[in-house]
PQR file of N, CA, C, O and H, with PARSE charges and radii, in Angstrom:
ATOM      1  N   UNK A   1       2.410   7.401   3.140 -0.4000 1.5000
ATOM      2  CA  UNK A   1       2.052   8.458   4.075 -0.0000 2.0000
ATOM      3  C   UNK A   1       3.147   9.517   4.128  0.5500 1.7000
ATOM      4  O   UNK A   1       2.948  10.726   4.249 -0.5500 1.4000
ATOM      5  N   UNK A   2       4.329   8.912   4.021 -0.4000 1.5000
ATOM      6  CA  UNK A   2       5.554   9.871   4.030 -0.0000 2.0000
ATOM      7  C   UNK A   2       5.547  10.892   2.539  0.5500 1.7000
ATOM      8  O   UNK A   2       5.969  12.048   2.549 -0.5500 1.4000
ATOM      9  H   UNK A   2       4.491   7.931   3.923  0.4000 1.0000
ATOM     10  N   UNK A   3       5.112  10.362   1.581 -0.4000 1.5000
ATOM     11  CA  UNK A   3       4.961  11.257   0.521 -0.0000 2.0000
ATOM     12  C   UNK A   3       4.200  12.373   0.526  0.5500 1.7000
ATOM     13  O   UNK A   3       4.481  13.543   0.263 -0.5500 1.4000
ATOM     14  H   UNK A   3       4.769   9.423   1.573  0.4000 1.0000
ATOM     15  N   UNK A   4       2.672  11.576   1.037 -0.4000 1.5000
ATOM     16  CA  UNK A   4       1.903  12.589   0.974 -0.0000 2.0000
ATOM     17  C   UNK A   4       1.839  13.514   2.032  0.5500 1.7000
ATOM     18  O   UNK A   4       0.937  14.347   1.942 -0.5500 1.4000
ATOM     19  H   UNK A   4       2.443  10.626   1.251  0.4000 1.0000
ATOM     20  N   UNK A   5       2.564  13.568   2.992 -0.4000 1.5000
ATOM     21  CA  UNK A   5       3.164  14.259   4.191 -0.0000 2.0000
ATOM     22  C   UNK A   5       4.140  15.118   3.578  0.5500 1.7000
ATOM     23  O   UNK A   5       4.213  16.032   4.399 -0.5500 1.4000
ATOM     24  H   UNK A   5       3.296  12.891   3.066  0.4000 1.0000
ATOM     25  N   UNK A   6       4.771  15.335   2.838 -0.4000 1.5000
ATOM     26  CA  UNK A   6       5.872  15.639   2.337 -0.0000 2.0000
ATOM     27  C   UNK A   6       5.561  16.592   1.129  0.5500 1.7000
ATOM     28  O   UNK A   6       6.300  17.538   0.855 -0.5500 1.4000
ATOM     29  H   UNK A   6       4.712  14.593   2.172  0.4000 1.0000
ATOM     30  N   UNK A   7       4.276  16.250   0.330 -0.4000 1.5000
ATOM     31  CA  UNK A   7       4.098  17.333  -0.457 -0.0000 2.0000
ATOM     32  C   UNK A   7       3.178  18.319   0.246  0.5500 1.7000
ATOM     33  O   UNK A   7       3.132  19.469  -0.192 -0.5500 1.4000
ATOM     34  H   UNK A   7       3.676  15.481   0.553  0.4000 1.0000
ATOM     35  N   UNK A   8       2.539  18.019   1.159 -0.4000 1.5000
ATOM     36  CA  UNK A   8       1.833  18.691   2.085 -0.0000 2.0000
ATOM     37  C   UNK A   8       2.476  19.681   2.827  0.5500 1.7000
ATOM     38  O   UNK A   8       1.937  20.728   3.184 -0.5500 1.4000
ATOM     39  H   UNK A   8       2.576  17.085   1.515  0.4000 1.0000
ATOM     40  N   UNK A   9       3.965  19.258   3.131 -0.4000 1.5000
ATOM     41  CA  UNK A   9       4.634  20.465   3.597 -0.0000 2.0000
ATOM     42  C   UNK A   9       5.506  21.282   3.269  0.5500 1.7000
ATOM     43  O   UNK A   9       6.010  22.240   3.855 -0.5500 1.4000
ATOM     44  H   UNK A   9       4.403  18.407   2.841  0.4000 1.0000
ATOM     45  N   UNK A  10       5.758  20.495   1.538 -0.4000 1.5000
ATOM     46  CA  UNK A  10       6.127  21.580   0.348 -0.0000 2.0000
ATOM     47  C   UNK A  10       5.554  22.598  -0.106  0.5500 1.7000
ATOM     48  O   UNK A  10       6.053  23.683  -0.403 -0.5500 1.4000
ATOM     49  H   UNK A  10       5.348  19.717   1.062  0.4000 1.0000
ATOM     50  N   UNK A  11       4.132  22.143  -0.186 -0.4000 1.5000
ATOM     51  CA  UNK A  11       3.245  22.978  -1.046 -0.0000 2.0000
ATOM     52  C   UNK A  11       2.908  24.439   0.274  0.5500 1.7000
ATOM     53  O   UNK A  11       2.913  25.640   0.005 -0.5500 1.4000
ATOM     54  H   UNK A  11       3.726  21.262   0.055  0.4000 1.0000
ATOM     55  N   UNK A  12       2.727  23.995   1.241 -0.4000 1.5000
ATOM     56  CA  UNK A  12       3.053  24.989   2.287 -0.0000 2.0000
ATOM     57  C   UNK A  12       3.682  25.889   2.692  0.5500 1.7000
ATOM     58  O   UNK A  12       3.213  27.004   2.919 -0.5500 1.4000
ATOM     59  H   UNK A  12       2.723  23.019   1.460  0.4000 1.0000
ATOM     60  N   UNK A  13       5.147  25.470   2.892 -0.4000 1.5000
ATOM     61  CA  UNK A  13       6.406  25.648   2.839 -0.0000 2.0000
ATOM     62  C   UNK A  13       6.338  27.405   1.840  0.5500 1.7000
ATOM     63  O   UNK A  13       6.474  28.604   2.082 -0.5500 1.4000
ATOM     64  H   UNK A  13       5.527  24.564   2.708  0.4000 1.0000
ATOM     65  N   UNK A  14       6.072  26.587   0.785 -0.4000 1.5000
ATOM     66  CA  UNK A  14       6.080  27.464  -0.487 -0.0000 2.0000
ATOM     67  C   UNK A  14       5.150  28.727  -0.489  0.5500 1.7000
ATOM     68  O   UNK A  14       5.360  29.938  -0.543 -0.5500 1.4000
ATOM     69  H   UNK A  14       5.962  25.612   0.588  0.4000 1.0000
ATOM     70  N   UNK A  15       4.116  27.993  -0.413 -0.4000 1.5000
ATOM     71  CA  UNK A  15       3.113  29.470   0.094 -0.0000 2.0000
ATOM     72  C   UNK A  15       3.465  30.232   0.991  0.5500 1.7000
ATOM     73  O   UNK A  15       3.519  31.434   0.732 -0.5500 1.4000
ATOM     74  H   UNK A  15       3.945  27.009  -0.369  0.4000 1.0000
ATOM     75  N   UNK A  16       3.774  29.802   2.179 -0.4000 1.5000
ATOM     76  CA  UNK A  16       3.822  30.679   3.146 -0.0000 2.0000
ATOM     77  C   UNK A  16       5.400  31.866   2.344  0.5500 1.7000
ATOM     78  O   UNK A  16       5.298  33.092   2.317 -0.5500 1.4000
ATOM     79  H   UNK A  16       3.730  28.825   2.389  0.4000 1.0000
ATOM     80  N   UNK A  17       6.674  31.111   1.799 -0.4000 1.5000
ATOM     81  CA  UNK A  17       7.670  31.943   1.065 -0.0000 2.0000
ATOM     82  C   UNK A  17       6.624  32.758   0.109  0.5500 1.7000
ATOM     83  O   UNK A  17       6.570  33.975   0.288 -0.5500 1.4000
ATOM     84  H   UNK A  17       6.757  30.115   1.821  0.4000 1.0000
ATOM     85  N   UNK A  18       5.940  32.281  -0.713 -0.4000 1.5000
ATOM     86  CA  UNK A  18       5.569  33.595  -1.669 -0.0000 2.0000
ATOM     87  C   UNK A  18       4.519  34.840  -1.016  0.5500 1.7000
ATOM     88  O   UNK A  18       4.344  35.961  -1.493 -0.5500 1.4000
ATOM     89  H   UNK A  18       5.984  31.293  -0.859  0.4000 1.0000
ATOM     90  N   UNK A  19       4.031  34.383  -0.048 -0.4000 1.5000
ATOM     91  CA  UNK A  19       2.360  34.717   0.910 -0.0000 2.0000
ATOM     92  C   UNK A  19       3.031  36.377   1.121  0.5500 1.7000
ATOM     93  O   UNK A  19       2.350  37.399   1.194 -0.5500 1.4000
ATOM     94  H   UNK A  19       4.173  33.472   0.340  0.4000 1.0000
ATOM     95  N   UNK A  20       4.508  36.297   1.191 -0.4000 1.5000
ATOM     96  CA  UNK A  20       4.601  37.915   1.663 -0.0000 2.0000
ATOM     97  C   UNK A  20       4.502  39.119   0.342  0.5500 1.7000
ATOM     98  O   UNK A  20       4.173  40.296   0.201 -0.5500 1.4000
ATOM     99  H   UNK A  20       5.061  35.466   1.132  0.4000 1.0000
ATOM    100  N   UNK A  21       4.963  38.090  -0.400 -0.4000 1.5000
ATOM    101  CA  UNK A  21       5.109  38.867  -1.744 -0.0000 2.0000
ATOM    102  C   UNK A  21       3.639  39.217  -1.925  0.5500 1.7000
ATOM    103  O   UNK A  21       2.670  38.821  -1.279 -0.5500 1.4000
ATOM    104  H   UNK A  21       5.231  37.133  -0.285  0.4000 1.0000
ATOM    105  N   UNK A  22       3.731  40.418  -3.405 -0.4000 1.5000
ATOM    106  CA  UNK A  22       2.587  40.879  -3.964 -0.0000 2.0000
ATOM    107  C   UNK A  22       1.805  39.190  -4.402  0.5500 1.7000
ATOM    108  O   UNK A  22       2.104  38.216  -5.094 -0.5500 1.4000
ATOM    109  H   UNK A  22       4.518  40.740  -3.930  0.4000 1.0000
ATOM    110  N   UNK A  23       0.540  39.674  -3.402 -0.4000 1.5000
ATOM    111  CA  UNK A  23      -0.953  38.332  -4.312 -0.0000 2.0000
ATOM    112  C   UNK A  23      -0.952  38.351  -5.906  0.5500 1.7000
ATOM    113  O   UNK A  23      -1.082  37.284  -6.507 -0.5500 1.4000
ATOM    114  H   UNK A  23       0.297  40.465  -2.840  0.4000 1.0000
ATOM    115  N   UNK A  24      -0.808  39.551  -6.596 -0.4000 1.5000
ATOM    116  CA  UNK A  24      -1.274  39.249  -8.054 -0.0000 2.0000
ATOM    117  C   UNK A  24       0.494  38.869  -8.854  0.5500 1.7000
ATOM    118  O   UNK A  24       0.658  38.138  -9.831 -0.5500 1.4000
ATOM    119  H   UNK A  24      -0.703  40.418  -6.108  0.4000 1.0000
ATOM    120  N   UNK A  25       1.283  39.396  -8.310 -0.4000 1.5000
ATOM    121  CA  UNK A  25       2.622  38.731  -8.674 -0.0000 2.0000
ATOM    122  C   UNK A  25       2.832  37.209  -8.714  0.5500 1.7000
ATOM    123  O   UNK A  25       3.323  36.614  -9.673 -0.5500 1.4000
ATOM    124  H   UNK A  25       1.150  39.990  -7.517  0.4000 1.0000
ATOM    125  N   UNK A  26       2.495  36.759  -7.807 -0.4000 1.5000
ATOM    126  CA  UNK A  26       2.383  35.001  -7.965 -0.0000 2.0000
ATOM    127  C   UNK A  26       1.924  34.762  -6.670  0.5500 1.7000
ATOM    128  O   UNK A  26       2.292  35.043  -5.530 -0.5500 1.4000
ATOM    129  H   UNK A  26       2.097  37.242  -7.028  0.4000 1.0000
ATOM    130  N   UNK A  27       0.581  33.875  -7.442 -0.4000 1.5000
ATOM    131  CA  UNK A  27       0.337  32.951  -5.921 -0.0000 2.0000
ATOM    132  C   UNK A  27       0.375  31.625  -6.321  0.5500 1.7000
ATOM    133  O   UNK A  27      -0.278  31.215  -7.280 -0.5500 1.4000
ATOM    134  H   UNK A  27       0.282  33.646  -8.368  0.4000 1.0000
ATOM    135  N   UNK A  28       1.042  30.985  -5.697 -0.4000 1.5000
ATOM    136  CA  UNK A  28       1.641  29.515  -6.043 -0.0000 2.0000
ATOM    137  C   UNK A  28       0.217  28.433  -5.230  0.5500 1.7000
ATOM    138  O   UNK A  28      -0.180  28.764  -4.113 -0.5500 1.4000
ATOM    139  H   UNK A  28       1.572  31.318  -4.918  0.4000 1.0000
ATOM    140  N   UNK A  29      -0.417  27.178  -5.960 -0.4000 1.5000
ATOM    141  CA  UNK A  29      -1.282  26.597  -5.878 -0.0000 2.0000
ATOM    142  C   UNK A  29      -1.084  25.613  -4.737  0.5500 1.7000
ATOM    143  O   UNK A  29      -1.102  24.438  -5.104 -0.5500 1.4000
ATOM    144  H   UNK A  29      -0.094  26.909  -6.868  0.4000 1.0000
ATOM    145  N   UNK A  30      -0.939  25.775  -3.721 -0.4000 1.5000
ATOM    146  CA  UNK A  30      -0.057  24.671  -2.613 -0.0000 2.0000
ATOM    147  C   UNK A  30      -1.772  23.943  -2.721  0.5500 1.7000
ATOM    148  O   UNK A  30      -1.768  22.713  -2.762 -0.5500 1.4000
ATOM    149  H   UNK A  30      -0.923  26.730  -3.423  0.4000 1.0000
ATOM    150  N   UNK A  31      -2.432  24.264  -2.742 -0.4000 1.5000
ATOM    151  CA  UNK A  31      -3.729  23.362  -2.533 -0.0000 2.0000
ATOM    152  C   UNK A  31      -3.457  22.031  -3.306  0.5500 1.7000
ATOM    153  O   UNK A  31      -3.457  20.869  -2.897 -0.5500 1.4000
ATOM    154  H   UNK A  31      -2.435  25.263  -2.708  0.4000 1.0000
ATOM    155  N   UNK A  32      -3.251  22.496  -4.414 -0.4000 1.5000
ATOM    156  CA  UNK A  32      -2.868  20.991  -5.588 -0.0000 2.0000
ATOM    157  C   UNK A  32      -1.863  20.228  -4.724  0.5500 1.7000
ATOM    158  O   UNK A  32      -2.320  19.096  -4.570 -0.5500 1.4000
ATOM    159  H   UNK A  32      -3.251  23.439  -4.746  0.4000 1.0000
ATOM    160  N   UNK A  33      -0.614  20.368  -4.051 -0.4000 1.5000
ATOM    161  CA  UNK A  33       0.079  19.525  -3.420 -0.0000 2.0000
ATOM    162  C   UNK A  33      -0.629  19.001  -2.327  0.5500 1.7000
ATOM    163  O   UNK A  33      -0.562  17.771  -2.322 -0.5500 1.4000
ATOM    164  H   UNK A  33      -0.243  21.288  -4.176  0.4000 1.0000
ATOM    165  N   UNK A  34      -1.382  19.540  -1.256 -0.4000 1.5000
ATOM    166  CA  UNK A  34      -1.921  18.746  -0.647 -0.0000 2.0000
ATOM    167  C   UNK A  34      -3.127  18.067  -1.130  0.5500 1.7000
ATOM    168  O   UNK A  34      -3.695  17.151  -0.534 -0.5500 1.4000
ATOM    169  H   UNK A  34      -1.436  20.539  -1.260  0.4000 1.0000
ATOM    170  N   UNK A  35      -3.551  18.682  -2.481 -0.4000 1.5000
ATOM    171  CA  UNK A  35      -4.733  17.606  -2.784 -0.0000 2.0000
ATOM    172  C   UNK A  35      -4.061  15.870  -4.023  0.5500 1.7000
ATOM    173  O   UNK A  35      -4.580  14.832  -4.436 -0.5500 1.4000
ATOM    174  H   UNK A  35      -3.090  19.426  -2.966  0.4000 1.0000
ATOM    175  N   UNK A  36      -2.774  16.510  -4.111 -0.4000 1.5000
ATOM    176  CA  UNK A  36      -2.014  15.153  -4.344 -0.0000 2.0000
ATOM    177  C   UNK A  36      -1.585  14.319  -2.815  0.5500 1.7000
ATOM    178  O   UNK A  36      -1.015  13.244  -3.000 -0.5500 1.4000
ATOM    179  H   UNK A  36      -2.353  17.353  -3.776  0.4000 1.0000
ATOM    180  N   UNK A  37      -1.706  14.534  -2.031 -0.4000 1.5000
ATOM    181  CA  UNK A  37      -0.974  14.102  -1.023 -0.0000 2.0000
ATOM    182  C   UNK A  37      -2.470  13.152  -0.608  0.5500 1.7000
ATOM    183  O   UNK A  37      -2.578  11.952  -0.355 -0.5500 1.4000
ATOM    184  H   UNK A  37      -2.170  15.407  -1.881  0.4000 1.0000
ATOM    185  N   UNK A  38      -3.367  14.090  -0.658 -0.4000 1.5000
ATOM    186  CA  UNK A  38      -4.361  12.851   0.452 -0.0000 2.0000
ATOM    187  C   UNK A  38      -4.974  12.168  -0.532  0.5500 1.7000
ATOM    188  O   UNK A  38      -5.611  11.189  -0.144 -0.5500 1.4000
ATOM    189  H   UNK A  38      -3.279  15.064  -0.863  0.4000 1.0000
ATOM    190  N   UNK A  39      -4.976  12.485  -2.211 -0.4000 1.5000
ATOM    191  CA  UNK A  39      -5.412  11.844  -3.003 -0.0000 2.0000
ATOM    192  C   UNK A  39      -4.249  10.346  -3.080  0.5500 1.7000
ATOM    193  O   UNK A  39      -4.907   9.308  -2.995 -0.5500 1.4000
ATOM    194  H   UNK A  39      -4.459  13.280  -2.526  0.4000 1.0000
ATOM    195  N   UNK A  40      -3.204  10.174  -3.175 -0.4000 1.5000
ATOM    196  CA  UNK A  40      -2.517   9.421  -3.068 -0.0000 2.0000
ATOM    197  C   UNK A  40      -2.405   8.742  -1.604  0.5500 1.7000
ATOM    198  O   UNK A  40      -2.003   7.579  -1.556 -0.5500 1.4000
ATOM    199  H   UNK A  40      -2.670  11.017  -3.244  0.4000 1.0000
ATOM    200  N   UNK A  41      -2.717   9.365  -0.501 -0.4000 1.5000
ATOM    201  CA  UNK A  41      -3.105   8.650   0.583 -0.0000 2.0000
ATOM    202  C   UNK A  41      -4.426   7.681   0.726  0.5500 1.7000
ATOM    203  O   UNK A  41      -4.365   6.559   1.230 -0.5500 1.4000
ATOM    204  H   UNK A  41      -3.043  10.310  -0.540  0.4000 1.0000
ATOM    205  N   UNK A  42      -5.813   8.366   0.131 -0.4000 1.5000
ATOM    206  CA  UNK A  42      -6.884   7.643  -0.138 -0.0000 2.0000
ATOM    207  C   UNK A  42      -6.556   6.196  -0.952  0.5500 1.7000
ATOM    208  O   UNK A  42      -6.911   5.066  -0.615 -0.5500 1.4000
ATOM    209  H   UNK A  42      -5.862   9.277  -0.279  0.4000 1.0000
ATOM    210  N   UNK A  43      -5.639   6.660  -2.317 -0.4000 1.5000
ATOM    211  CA  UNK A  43      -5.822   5.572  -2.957 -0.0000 2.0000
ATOM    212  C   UNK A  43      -4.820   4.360  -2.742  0.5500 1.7000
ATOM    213  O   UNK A  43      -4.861   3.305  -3.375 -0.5500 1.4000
ATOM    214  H   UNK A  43      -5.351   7.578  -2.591  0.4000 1.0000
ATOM    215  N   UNK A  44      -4.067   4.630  -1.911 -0.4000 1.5000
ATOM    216  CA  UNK A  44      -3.047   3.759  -1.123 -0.0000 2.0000
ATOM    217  C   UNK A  44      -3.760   2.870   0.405  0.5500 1.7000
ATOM    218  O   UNK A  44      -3.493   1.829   1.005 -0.5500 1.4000
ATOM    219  H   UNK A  44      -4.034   5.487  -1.397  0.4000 1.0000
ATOM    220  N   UNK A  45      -4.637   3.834   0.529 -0.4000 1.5000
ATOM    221  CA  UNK A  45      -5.602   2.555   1.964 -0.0000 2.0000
ATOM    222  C   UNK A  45      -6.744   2.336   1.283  0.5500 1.7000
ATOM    223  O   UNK A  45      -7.596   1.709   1.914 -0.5500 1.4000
ATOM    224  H   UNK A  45      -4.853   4.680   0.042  0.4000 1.0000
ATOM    225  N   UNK A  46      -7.092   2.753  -0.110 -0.4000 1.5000
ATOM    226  CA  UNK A  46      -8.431   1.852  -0.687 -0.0000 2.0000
ATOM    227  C   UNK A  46      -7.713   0.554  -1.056  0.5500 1.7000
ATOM    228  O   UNK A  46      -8.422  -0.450  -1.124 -0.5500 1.4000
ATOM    229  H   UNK A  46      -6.400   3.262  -0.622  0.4000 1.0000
ATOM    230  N   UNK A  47      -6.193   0.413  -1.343 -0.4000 1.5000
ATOM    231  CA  UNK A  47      -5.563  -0.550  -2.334 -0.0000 2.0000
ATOM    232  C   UNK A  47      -5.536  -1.502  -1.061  0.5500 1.7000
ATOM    233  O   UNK A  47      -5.507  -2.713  -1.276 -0.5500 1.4000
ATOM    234  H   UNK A  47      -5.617   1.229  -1.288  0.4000 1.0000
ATOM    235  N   UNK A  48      -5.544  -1.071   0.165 -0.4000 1.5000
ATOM    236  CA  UNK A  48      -5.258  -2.055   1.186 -0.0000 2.0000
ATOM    237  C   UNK A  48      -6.355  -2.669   1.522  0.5500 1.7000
ATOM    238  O   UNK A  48      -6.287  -3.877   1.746 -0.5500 1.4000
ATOM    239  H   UNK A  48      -5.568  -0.087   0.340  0.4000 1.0000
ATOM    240  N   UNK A  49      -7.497  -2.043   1.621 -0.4000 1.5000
ATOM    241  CA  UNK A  49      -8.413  -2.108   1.917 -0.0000 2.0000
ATOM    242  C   UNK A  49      -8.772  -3.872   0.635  0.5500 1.7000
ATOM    243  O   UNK A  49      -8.633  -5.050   0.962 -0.5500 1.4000
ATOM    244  H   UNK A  49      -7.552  -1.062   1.439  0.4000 1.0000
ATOM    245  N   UNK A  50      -9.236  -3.290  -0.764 -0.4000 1.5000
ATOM    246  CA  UNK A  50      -9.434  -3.824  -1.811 -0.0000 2.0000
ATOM    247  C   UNK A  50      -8.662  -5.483  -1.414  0.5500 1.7000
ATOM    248  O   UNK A  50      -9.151  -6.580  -1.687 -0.5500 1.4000
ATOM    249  H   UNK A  50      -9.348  -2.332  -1.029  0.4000 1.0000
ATOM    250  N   UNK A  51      -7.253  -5.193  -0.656 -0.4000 1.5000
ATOM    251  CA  UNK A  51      -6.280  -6.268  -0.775 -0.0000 2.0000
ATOM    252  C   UNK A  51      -6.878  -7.814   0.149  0.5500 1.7000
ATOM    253  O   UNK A  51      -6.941  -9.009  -0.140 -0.5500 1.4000
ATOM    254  H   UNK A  51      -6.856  -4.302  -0.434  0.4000 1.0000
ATOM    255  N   UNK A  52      -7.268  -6.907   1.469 -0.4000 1.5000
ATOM    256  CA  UNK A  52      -7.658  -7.514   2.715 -0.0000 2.0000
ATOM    257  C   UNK A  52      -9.111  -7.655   2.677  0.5500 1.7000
ATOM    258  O   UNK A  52      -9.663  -8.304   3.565 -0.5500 1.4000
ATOM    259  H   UNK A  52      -7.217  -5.936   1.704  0.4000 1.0000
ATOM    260  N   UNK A  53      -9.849  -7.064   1.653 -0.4000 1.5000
ATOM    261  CA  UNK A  53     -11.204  -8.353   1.353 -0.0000 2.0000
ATOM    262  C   UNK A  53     -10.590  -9.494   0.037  0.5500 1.7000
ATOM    263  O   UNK A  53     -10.563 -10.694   0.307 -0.5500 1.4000
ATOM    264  H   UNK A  53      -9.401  -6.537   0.931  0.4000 1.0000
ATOM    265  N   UNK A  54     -10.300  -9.195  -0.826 -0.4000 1.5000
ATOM    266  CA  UNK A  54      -9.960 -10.391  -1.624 -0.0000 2.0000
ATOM    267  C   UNK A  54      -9.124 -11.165  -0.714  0.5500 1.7000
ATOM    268  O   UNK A  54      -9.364 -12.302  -1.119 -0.5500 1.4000
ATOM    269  H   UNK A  54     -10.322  -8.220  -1.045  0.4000 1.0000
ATOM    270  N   UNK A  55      -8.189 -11.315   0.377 -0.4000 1.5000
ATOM    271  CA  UNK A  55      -7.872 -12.540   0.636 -0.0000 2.0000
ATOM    272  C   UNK A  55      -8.357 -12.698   1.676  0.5500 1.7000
ATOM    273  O   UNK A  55      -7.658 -13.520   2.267 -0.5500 1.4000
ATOM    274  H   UNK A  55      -7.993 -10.391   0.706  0.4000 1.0000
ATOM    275  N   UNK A  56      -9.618 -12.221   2.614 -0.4000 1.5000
ATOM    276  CA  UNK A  56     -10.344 -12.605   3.218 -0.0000 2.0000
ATOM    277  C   UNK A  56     -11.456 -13.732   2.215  0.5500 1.7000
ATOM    278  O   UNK A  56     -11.597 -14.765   2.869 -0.5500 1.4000
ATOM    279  H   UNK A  56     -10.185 -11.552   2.133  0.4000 1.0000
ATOM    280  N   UNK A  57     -11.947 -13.780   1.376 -0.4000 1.5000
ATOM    281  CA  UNK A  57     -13.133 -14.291   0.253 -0.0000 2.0000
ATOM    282  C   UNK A  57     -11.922 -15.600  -0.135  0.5500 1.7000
ATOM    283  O   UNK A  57     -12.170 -16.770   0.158 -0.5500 1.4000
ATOM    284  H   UNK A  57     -11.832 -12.940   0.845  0.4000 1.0000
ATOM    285  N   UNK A  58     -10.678 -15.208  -0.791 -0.4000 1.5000
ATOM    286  CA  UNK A  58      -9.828 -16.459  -0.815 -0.0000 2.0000
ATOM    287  C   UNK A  58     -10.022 -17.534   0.195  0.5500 1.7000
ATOM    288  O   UNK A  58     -10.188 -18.697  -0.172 -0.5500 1.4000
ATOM    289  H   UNK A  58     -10.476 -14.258  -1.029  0.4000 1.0000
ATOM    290  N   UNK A  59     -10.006 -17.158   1.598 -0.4000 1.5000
ATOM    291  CA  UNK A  59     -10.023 -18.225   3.007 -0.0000 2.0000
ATOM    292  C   UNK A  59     -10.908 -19.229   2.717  0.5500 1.7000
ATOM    293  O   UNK A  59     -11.117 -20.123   3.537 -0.5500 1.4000
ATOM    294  H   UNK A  59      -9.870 -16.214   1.896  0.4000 1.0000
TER
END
């Protein structure tokens, strides 16, 4: 959660620094960092998820 918290407020961070500058000069993709962030959040509580039925079915 701390990661994906963390690129979430990089990729932000960043935009908002370039956001004043000229749009066609560079606009930096902060979307991709937060869509790494909750993509790596999803697949970190599916893994828990996945974990806590297999050793529920083990019992």
């Amino acid at each position: 959660m701390i990661i994906a918290m963390s690129l979430v407020v990089a990729g932000v961070m960043t935009y908002l620094m370039f956001s004043g500058l000229d749009e066609d000069f560079y606009h930096f993709p902060w979307k991709v960092f937060a869509g790494f962030g909750i993509m790596s959040w999803l697949v970190r509580e599916g893994l828990k998820l996945v974990r806590d039925v297999k050793k529920e079915f083990e019992e």
